[in-house]
C-alpha positions in Angstrom: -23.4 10.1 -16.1 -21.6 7.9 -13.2 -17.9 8.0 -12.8 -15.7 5.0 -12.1 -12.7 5.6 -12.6 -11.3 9.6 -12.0 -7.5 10.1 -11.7 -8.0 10.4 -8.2 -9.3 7.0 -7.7 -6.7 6.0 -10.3 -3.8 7.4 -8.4 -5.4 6.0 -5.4 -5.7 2.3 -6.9 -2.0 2.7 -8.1 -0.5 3.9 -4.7 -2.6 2.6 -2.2 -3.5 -0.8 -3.4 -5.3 -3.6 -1.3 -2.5 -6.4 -2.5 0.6 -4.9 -3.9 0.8 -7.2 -6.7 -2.3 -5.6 -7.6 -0.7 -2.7 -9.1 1.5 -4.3 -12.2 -2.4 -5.9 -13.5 -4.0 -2.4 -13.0 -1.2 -1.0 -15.2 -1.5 -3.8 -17.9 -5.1 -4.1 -17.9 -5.4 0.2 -18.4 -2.5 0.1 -20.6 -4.1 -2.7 -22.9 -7.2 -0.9 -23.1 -5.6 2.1 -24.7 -3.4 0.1 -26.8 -6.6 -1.3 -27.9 -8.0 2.2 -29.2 -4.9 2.4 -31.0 -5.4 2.1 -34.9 -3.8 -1.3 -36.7 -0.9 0.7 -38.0 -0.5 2.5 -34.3 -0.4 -0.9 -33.1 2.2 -2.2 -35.3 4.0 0.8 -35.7 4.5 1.1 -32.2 3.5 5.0 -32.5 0.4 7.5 -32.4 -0.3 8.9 -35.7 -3.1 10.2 -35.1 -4.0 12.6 -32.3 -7.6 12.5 -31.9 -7.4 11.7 -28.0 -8.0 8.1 -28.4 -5.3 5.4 -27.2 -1.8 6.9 -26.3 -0.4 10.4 -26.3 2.9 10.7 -29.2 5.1 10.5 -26.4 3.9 7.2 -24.5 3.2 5.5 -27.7 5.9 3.7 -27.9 6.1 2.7 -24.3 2.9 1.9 -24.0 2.3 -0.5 -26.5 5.2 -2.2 -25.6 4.7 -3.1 -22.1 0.5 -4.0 -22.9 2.2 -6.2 -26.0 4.4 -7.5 -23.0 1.8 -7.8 -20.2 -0.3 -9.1 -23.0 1.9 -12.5 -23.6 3.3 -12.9 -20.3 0.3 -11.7 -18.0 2.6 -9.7 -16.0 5.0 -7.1 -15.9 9.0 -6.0 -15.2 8.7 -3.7 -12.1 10.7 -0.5 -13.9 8.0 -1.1 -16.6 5.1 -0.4 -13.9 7.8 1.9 -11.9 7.5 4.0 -15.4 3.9 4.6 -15.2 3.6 5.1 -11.5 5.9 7.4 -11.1 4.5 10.7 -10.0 4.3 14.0 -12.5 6.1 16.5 -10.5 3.6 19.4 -12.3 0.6 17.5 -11.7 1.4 15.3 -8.8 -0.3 12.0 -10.2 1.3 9.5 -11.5 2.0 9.1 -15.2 -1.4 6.9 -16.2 -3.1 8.8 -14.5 -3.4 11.0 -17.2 -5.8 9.2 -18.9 -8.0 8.9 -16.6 -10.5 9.9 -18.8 -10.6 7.3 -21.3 -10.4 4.9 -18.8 -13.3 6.1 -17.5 -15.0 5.6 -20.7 -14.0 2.3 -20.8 -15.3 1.2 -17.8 -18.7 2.8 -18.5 -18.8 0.8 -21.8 -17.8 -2.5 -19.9 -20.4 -1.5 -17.3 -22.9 -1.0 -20.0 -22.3 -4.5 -21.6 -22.2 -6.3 -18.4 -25.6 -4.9 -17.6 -27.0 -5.5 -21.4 -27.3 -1.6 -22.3 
C-alpha cells in the first residue's frame, strides 16, 4: 500500500511550506476531513463520543470542529487557530495534527482511489 501523507511529510508540509499561506488551508482542509468522520451528533455536539479512532481524539473535539466549521464558512483561518495545531508536542516533537497522520493518510488513499476510478 502507498503512503502519502506520514507525519513526517505532515510536519514537513506544516513547517516548511512552499507559500506560507499555504499552511492555514492544509490545517482546514485536514481538519475538515476529520470533522467529516465525526458522527452527526459529534458534529453538532461539538465532542467525540465515540472512540473508535475515527475523526477527533476527546480532547481536540471541540477545537477541531470548531475551527473546520470556521474554515468551513469563511475559507480561511485566525492565525492562533492554525498556531494551535502547529505547535510542536514537546514529547513527540511534531506538531499537534500531526498526530493523525494516519487517517489522513487514509484519506488521501481513498481520494486517490476515486480520482483514478478504483
Amino acid at each position: 500500500m502507498t503512503t502519502l501523507v506520514t507525519r513526517d511529510s505532515l510536519r514537513d508540509l506544516i513547517q516548511n511550506p512552499k507559500q506560507p499561506e499555504m499552511v492555514q488551508h492544509v490545517v482546514g482542509k485536514a481538519l475538515i476531513s476529520l470533522f467529516e468522520r465525526q458522527t452527526k451528533d459529534e458534529q453538532s455536539s461539538n465532542s467525540t463520543t465515540k472512540h473508535n479512532g475515527i475523526g477527533f481524539a476527546g480532547g481536540d473535539a471541540k477545537g477541531g470542529s470548531l475551527t473546520a466549521k470556521f474554515y468551513l464558512k469563511h475559507k480561511r483561518l485566525e492565525q492562533w487557530m492554525i498556531d494551535n495545531w502547529i505547535k510542536i508536542n514537546t514529547k513527540t516533537g511534531y506538531p499537534r495534527l500531526c498526530k493523525y497522520h494516519a487517517q489522513l493518510n487514509e484519506i488521501a488513499l481513498l481520494k486517490q482511489d476515486m480520482k483514478h476510478g478504483r
